[in-house]
N, C-alpha and C positions, 0 to 999 in steps of 0.2 A: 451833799455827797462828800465822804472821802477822798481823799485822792489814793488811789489803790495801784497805779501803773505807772513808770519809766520809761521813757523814753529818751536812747542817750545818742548823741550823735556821731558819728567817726568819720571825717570827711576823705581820708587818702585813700589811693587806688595808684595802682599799676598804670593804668593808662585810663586814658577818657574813651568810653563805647561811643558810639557813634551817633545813637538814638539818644544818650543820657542827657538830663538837662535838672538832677539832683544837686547838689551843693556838696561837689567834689574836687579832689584837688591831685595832679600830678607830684608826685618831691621826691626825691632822695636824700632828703637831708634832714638827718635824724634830730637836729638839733633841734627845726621844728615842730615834728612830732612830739619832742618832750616838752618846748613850751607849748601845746597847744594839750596836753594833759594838765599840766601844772595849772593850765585856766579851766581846764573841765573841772579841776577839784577846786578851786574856787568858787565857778558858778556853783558845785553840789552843797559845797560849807554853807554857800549865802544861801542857796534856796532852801535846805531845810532849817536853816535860821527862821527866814519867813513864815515860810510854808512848812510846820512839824510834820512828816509822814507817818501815818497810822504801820498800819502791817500792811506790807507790799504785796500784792499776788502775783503781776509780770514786771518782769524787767525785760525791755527790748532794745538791741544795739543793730543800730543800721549804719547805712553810709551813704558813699562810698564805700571803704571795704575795712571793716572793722578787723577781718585780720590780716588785714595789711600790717598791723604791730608787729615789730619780732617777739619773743620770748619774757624778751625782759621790760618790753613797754608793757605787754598781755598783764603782765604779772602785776606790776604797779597799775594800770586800771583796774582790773579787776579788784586789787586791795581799798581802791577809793570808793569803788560802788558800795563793797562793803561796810567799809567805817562812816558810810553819809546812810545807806539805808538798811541798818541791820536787821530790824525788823522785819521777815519774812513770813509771808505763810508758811505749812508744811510743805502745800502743792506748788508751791513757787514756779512758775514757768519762765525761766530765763532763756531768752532767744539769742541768737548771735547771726548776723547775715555773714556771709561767707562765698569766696569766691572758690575753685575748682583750683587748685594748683597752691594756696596760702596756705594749708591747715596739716603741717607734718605733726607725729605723732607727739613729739613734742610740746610743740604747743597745746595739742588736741587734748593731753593731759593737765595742763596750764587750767585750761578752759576748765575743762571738768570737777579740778583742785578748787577754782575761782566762782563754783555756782552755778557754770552755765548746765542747763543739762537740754539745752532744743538748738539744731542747727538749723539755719535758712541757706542752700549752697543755689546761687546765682548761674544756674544752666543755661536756661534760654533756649536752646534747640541742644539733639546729639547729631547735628549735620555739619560735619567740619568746616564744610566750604560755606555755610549759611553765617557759621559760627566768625570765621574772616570776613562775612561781607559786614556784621555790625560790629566789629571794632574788637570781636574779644582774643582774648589772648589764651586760653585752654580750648583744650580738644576734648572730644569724648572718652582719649583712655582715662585723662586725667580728673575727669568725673568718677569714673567710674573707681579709680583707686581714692579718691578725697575721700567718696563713700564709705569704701573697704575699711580705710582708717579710722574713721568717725564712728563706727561697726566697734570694730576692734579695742579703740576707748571707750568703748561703753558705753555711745550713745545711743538712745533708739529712739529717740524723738526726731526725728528728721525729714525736713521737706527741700522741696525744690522748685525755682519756678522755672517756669516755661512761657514764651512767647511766639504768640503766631500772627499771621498775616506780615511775613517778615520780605522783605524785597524777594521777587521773584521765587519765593516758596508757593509749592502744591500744595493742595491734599493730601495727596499719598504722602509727600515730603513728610508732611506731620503726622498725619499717620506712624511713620515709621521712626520718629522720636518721640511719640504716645507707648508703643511698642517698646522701643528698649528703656522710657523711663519706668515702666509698670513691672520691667524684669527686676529690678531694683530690690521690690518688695519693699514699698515704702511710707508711713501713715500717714502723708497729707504732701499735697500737690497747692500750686498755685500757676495758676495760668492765665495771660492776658495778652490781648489785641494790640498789636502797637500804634506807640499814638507818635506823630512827628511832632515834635515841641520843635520851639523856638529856641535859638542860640545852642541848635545842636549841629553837628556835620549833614546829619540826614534833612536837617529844615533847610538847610542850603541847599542841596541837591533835589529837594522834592520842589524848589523856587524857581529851579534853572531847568525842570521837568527832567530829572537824571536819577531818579528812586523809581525804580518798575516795581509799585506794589501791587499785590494782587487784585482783584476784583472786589466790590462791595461781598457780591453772592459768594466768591472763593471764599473769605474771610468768616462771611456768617457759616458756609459748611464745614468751614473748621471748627470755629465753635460749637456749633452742631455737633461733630465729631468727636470733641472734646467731652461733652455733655454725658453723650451716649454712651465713651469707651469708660470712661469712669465710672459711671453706673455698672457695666458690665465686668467690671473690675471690684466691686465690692466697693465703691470709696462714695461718699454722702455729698453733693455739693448743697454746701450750708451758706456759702456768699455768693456774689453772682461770680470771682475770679476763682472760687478756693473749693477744694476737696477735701475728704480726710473720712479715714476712718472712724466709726462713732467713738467719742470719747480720746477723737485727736487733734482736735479743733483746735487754732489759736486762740488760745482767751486774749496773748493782748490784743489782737487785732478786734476781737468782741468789745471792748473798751471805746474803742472810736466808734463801733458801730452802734454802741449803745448808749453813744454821744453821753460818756461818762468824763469824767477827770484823769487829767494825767500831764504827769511832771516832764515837761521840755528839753532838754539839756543839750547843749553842745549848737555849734557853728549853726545857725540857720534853720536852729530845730522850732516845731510849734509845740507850745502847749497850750493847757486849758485848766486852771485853776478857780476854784472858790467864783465861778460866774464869770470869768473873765481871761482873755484868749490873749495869748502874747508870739510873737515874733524874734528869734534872736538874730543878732550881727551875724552875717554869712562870709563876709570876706574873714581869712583867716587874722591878719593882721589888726583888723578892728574888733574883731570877736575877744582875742588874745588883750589886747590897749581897755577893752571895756570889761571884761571880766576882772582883769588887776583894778582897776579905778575903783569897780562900782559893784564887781559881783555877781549882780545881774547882768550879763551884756544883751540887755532888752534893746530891740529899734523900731518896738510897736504893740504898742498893747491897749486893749479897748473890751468892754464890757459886753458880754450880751443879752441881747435883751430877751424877755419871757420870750417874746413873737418869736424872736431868730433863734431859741434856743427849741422850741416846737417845730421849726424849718428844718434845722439840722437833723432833729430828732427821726424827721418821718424819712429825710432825703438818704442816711446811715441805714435807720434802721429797716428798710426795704431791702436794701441790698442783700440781708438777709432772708434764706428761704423759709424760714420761721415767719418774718415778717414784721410786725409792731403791733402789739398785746395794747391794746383798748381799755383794759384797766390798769396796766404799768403806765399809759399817756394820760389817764385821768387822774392815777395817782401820783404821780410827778407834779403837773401843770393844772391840777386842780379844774381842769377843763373836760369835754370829751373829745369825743374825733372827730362826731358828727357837728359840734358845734363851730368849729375851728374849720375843717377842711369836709365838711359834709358836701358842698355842690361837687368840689374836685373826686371824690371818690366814687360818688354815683356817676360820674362822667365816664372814670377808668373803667368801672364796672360794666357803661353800657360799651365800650369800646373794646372791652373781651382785653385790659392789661392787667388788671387787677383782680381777686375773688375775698368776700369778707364775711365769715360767718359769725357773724355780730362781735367775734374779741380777736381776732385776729387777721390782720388787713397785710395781704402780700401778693407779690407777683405771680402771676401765671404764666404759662408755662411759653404763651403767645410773649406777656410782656418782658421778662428775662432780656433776651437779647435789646427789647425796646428800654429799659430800663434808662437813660439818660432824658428820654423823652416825659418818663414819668415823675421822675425826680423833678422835673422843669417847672411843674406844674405845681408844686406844692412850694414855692415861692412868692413872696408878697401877696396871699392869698388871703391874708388876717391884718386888721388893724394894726397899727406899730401901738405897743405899750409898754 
């Protein structure tokens, strides 16, 4: 396979959310932001040294908070991405995550000048007081005008996520930020359950039993709700998190799901190159000491094998409501489904999680929500070769 997708990493933010346990960093000091660009263009020089890039189709910039940049960092990223991967397709989908309150029109022009043309804006509820109890720092008007402006520049690829099952959140609570995000009018959603990580504010508190999260059953009728109101809104859910109108789908996000290849970059990012999956340095200061040294600032990288590259494959590609094509698995791995993971599938099948009409093996409408349970299953279920 090519490697056809980017992924770059931007680790600063405003502040630390409550729930976050990404590989981010509080600063105000600009100094570091520029040496920690100065090493992003290093790792890009050396990796497509290594690794030549074909034609690129996504380019994805996550974080922390990618425009957390001012103006003039925006500008100088952007010209690096450009001079290490010029190579684009037509359809190029360049993402940018983005937070409610960073993106004046300014820069939003920066942006658009630099290639991006899809925004990701970091919502998570339009419930202000919901919004203060996980650590964020925008309100709902400031949603709603980031949008305005994103409009305005020209954007029209734009999504947003949302989270639910959020401390002491309803139904109806969601409900009524389902409601004003659908006023929006907007081609793709992403929406997800929270999960309490480790070495975050909320894993402390859910330790000392001081996080009142909802119900198991609350949580699933949100999702439920979720499921429903999107449908009834016109929008496709094509992953088990994600929505969109047809023909508004993240491709890069299709890239991992299609347990494809794609370029790593930046503080603590993964990639997956030529058969082989790497780790970068996540502390800022080692990241920055091993990029100048060596380029690569790798702190883990290992091969994978046929088997765990057939594990990934079915574990990714479920999530999708398409599913996994029985001849795209044969033709990859040279194998079938039924030879490989035949006992597990007739299991799913008698247990009403899975349905498979000889080339197309996915979730049903039972398994969806059970989906972690089924992915569990399609692990160390084939010899190691």
């Amino acid at each position: 396979m090519q490697t056809k997708a980017v992924y770059i990493h931007i680790p600063f933010c405003t502040n630390k959310c409550y729930y976050c346990d990404f590989n981010s960093y509080v600063t105000k000091n600009p100094q570091l932001i520029w040496e920690y660009l100065y090493a992003l263009e290093k790792e890009m020089k050396e990796t497509v040294r290594q690794f030549p890039p074909g034609e690129i189709k996504t380019i994805f910039v996550g974080g922390g908070t990618p425009t957390f940049l001012d103006t003039k960092q925006m500008e100088y990223f952007l010209e690096i991405v450009a001079r290490y991967f010029p190579k684009r397709s037509a359809d190029l989908e360049f993402t940018m995550e983005a937070n409610p309150g960073t993106t004046d029109m300014e820069k939003l022009i920066v942006m658009r000048h630099g290639g991006v043309n899809r925004i990701s804006f970091g919502v998570q509820s339009f419930d202000d007081e919901l919004l203060k109890r996980i650590g964020r720092i925008h309100d709902s008007e400031q949603v709603l005008r980031s949008i305005a402006n994103a409009k305005a520049a020209g954007f029209q690829n734009l999504s947003i996520d949302l989270i639910f099952g959020l401390p002491d959140q309803t139904v109806e609570q969601f409900r009524d930020t389902l409601d004003q995000a659908f006023a929006l009018d907007l081609p793709h959603f992403s929406s997800y359950s929270l999960k309490v990580e480790e070495n975050t504010l909320f894993h402390t508190l859910y330790e000392k039993d001081q996080l009142p999260l909802p119900t198991e059953e609350e949580e699933v009728a949100m999702y439920e709700l979720l499921m429903e109101e999107m449908a009834r809104h016109g929008l496709l859910q094509y992953e088990i998190s994600n929505f969109a109108r047809p023909g508004w789908e993240s491709r890069h996000n299709m890239t991992y799901w299609h347990n494809e290849y794609y370029y790593g970059i930046g503080a603590g990012a993964h990639g997956y190159i030529n058969g082989e999956r790497h780790v970068n340095a996540g502390p800022l200061k080692q990241y920055i000491q091993l990029a100048g040294e060596k380029g690569l600032p790798r702190v883990e990288q290992f091969a994978v094998s046929r088997t765990e590259a057939m594990e990934d494959h079915m574990i990714m590609g479920l999530r999708m409501m398409r599913g996994v094509s029985a001849s795209e698995f044969q033709k990859r791995y040279g194998t079938t489904l039924e030879e490989q993971f035949g006992s597990v599938i007739k299991e799913l099948i008698e247990l009403g999680l899975v349905e498979w009409n000889g080339e197309m093996l996915r979730l049903t409408k039972r398994g969806i929500p059970l989906g972690n349970e089924v992915f569990a299953r399609f692990l160390g279920l084939v010899d190691k070769v």
